[in-house]
Each structure stands twice: as structure tokens, then as C-alpha cells.
N, C-alpha and C positions, 0 to 999 in steps of 0.2 A: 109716893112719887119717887121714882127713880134716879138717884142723880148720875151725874156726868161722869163717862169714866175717863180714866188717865191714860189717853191713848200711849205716849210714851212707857209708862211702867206696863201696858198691858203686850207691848210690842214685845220691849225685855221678859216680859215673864213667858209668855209665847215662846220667844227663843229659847231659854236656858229649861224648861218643858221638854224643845225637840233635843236640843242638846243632851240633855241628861239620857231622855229615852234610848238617844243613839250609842251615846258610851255603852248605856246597860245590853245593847244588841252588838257592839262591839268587844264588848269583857267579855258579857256571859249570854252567848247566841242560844246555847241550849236551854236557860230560864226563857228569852222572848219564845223560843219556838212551841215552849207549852203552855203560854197566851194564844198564840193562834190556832187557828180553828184548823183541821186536820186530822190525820190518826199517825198514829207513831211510827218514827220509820222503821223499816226491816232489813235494812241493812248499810252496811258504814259507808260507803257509797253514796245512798239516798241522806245521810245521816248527815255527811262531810256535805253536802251540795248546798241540804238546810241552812246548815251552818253558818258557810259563806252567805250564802241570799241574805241568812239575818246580818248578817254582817257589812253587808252591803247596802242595807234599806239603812241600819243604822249610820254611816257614813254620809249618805243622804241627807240623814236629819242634822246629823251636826253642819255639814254643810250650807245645808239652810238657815239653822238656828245663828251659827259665825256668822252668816253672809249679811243675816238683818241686824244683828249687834252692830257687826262694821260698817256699814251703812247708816246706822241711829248715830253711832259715835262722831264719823268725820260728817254728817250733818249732808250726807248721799239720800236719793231716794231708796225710802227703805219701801214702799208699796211693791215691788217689782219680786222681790224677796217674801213677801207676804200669799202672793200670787202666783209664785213658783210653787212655793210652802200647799197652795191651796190646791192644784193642780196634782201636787204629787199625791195628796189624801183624796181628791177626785178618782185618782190611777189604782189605786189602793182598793178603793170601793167598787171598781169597776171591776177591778179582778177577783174579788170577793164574791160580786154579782153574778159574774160566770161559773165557779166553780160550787156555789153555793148549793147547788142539788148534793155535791158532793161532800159536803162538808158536818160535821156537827152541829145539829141544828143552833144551840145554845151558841154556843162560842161563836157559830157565823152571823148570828143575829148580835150581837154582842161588837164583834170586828166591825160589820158593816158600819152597826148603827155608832163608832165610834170613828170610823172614817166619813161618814157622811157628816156628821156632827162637828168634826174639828174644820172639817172643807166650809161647809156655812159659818163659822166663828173664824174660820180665816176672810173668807169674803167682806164678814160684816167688818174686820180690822182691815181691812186693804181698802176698804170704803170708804174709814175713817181717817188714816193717816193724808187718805190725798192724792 
């Protein structure tokens, strides 16, 4: 039997997760961009644009992961933050979805199935805070 989990620590841990991901997409955009699925780029151009985009998804995340800390902290709703959080890995997956003929089979099955998977453990946590 399964017991209860700790919706609060699971919230915190959730955030400092997005957190962390987004620094690492912020430091070093070039390590995320050989997590996603894709082929390499051919020019500095294509390279500098990658870059940015990672750099920007990761912004995101800290965004989000701050937004529901500070919300858990001063005792705000944090579901709202949880549900953005879920959304945005919905948005992820979707565009996964579209390019996915185009993509490296492995790595796109891999991205997806990791954007669809955090969007439903976000849902199931946005259910439970309330």
C-alpha cells in the first residue's frame, strides 16, 4: 500500500527540478541542446538561435519553479504555478509532436515521452495542492 505523499515537499522538489534544469539551459545551452532531439547545426547562425531558444526555455523554468516557491512561501496559491508549469510541458510536447517525423527517432521518443510525463505529474500535483 502506498502511502500519502507530502504535497508541500513534493511542490519544493518540483520547483528546484525546474530550477536547476533552467540554470543548466542558461549556463550551458550547448550541453541541453545535445539532450534534444534534432541534428546538429551547420551554422553559427542556426547555432547562436539554438542557443538563445535554450536559453530561453530555461528562463521559463526558473520562472516557474521561483513563481511556485514564492507562492508556497508567503502561503499564495501555488496550483496556478503548478498549471502554468503543466501547460508549458503540454506546449513542449506539442511541438515535439509536430516536428517528430523529423526528428531522431530515439531522442524524440525520449523528449516526448518526458514532456508528456512531467505535464501528467504536474496535473496530478495541481489536483492535490487544491
Amino acid at each position: 500500500m502506498a502511502g500519502k505523499i507530502d504535497v508541500d515537499a513534493t511542490v519544493k522538489a518540483v520547483a528546484y527540478g525546474r530550477i536547476g534544469l533552467g540554470i543548466s539551459y542558461l549556463a550551458t545551452p550547448g550541453m541541453a541542446l545535445r539532450l534534444w532531439p534534432g541534428r546538429p547545426t551547420t551554422t553559427e547562425a542556426d547555432g547562436a538561435m539554438l542557443r538563445m531558444m535554450a536559453r530561453h526555455t530555461g528562463g521559463r523554468d526558473i520562472g516557474l519553479g521561483v513563481g511556485a516557491l514564492f507562492a508556497q512561501k508567503h502561503g499564495s496559491p501555488v496550483r496556478g504555478w503548478l498549471e502554468a508549469a503543466m501547460l508549458a510541458d503540454v506546449t513542449d510536447a506539442i511541438a515535439i509532436a509536430i516536428a517528430f517525423r523529423h526528428l531522431p527517432r530515439a531522442k524524440a521518443v525520449l523528449m516526448l515521452g518526458a514532456a508528456l510525463g512531467t505535464a501528467a505529474a504536474g496535473r496530478k500535483l495541481a489536483s492535490a495542492v487544491g
